[in-house]
C-alpha positions in Angstrom: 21.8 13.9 -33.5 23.1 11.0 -31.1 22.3 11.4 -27.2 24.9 10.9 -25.3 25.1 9.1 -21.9 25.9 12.3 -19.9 22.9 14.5 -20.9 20.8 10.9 -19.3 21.5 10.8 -16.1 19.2 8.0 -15.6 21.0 6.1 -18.4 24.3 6.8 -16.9 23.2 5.3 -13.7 21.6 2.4 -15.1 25.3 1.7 -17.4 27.7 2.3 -14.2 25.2 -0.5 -12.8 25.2 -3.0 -15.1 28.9 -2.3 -15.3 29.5 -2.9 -11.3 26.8 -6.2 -11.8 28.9 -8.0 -14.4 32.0 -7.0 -13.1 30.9 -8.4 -9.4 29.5 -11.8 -11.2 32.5 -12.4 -12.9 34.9 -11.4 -9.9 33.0 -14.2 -7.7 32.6 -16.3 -11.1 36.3 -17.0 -10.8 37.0 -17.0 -6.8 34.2 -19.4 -6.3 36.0 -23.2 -5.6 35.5 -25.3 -8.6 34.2 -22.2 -10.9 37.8 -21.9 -12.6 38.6 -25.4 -13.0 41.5 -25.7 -15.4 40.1 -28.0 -18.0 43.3 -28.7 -19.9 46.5 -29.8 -18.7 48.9 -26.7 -18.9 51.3 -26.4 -21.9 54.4 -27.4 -20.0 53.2 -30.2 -18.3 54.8 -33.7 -19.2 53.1 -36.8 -19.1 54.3 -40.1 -19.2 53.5 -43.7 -18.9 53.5 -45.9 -15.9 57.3 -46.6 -14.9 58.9 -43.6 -16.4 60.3 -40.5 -14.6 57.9 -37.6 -14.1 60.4 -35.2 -15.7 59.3 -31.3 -15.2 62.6 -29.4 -15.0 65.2 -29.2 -16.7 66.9 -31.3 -19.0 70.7 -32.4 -17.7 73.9 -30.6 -19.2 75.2 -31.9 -22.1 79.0 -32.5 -22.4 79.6 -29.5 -24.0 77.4 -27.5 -21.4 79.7 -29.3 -18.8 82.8 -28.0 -20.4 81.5 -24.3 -20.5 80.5 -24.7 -16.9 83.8 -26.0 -15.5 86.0 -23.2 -17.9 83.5 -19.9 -16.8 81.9 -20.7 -13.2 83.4 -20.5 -9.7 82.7 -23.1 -7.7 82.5 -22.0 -4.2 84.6 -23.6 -1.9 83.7 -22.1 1.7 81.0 -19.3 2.8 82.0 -17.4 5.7 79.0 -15.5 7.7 78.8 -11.6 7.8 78.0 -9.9 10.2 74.1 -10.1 10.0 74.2 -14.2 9.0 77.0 -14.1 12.8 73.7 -12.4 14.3 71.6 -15.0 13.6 73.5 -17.7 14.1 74.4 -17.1 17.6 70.8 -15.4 18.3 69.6 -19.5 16.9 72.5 -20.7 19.3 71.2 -18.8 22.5 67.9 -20.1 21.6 69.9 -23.8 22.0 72.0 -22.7 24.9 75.1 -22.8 23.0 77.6 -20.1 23.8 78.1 -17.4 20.6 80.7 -18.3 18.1 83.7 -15.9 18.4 84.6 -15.7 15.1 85.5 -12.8 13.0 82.6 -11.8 10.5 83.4 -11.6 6.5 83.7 -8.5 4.8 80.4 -7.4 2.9 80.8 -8.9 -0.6 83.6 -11.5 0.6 81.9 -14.2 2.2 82.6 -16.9 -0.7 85.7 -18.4 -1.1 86.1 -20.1 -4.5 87.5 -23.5 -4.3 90.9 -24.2 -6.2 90.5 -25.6 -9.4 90.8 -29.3 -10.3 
């Protein structure tokens, strides 16, 4: 016949401690300075002799990347302010004491204009 841990209260009490112990320990364990030192660079780190570029994002477009990119994207050729970016602006040019620009806000959802293509 196996006891279980409800019919011993005392051993219940004495397993919910222990539990609370370890799991304080290793809380502070890791928030303590110096405790979680990484030991290892990470797996995406580069390194690189003296004189070379420290190169951690991404790698440049290829010619063929270029070409996609020219053919599908928009390239923006002017933003126009709606009316919450007109709000700030003139709230940051009252701040300045420049009068409010009275200018007609964009349309939700049209404040890009693409640029013409090449």
């Amino acid at each position: 016949m196996m006891l279980s841990v409800v019919h011993c209260p005392g051993t219940l009490r004495f397993v919910l401690t222990l539990l609370r112990t370890v799991m304080l320990l290793g809380c502070c364990f890791f928030l303590l300075p110096g405790c979680a030192r990484q030991t290892t660079p990470p797996a995406n780190s580069v390194t690189t002799t003296p004189g070379e570029p420290n190169r951690t994002g991404l790698n440049p477009p290829t010619a063929a990347d270029r070409a996609l990119m020219d053919e599908t994207m928009v390239r923006t050729g002017e933003v126009k302010p709606n009316k919450l970016g007109l709000e700030r602006i003139n709230t940051e040019r009252a701040k300045h004491g420049l009068p409010p620009l009275q200018i007609q806000p964009a349309p939700d959802g049209q404040e890009v204009v693409p640029a013409p293509k090449p």
